[in-house]
C-alpha positions as CSV (number, residue, x, y, z in Angstrom):
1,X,-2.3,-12.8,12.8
2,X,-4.2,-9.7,13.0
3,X,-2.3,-6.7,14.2
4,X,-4.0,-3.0,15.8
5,X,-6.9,-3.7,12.9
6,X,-5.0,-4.3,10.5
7,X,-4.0,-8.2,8.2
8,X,-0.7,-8.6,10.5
9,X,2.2,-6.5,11.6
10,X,4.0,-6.1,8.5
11,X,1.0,-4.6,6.8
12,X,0.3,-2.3,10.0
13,X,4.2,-1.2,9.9
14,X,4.1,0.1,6.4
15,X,0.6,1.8,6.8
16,X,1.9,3.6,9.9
17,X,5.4,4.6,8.7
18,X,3.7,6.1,5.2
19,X,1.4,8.2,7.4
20,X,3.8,9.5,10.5
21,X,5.8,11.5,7.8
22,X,4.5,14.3,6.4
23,X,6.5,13.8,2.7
24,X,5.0,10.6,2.5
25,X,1.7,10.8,4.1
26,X,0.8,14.2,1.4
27,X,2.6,11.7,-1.7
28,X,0.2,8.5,-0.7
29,X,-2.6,10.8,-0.7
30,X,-1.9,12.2,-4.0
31,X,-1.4,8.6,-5.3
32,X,-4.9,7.6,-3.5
33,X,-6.4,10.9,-5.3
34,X,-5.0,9.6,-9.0
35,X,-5.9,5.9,-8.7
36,X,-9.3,7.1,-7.9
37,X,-9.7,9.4,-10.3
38,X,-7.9,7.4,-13.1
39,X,-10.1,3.9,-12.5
40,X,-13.2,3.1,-14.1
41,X,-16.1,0.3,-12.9
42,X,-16.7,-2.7,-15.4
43,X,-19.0,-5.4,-15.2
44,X,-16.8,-7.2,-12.3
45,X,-15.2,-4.5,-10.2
46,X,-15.9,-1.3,-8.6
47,X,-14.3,2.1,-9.0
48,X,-12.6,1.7,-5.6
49,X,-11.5,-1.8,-6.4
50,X,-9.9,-1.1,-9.5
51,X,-8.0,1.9,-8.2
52,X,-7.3,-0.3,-5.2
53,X,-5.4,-2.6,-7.6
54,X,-3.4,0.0,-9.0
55,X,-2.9,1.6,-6.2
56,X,-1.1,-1.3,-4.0
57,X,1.3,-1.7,-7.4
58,X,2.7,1.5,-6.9
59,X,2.6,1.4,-3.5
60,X,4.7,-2.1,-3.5
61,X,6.7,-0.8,-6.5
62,X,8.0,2.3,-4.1
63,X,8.5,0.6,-1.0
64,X,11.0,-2.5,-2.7
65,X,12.5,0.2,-4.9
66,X,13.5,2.1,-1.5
67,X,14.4,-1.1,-0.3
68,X,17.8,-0.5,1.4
69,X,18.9,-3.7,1.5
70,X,17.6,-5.3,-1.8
71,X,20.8,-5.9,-3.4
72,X,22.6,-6.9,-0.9
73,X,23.2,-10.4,0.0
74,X,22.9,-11.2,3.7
75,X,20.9,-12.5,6.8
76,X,19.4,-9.3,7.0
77,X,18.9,-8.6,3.4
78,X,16.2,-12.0,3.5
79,X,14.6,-11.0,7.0
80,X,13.3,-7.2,5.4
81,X,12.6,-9.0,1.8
82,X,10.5,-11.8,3.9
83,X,8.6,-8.8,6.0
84,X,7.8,-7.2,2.6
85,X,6.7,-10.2,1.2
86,X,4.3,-10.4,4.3
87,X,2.5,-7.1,3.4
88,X,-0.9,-6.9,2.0
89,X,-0.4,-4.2,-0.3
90,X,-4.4,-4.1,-1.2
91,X,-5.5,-4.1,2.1
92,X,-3.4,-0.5,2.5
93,X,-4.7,0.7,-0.6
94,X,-8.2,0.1,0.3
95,X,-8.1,2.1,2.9
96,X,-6.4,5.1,1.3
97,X,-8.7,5.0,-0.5
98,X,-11.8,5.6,1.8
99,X,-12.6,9.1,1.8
100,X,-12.6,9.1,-1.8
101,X,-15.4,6.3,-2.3
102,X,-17.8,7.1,-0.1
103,X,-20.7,7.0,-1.4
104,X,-19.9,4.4,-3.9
């Protein structure tokens, strides 16, 4: 279910938290910056969409690695590692990565 523009709450949730904190906001824009700047069209997908799937790797990749709970075994442990599994990592990608593909 759709959630303040956004694919559902879970995906909202990480999008806002990334962007509220200044340490995290000024990292996702550098990652943005590289993935653009390090992806290449081919015959089947744009610039933006290839750096798009690089980009929601790493940023999936950070947020289970920060995971507090991942290795522990509980109630509470499956509830986060469900939300996670909720998020649509490429739809926050594709919009950090906006401002550099305009004009694409």
């Amino acid at each position: 279910m759709a959630y303040n523009g956004w694919k559902n709450y879970e995906t909202w949730n990480v999008a806002l938290w990334i962007d509220n904190e200044q340490s995290t906001y000024q990292m996702r824009q550098e990652w943005a910056e590289d993935a653009y700047h390090e992806a290449t069209a081919d015959q089947t997908l744009s610039r933006k969409e290839r750096a798009a799937m690089s980009l929601s790797v790493t940023i999936k990749d950070w947020v289970e690695e920060n995971n507090p709970l991942a290795k522990d075994a509980s109630m509470y442990s499956d509830l986060l590692g469900a939300a996670i599994g909720e998020v649509d990592w490429h739809e926050i990608a594709s919009n950090w990565l906006e401002e550099f593909a305009e004009g694409e």
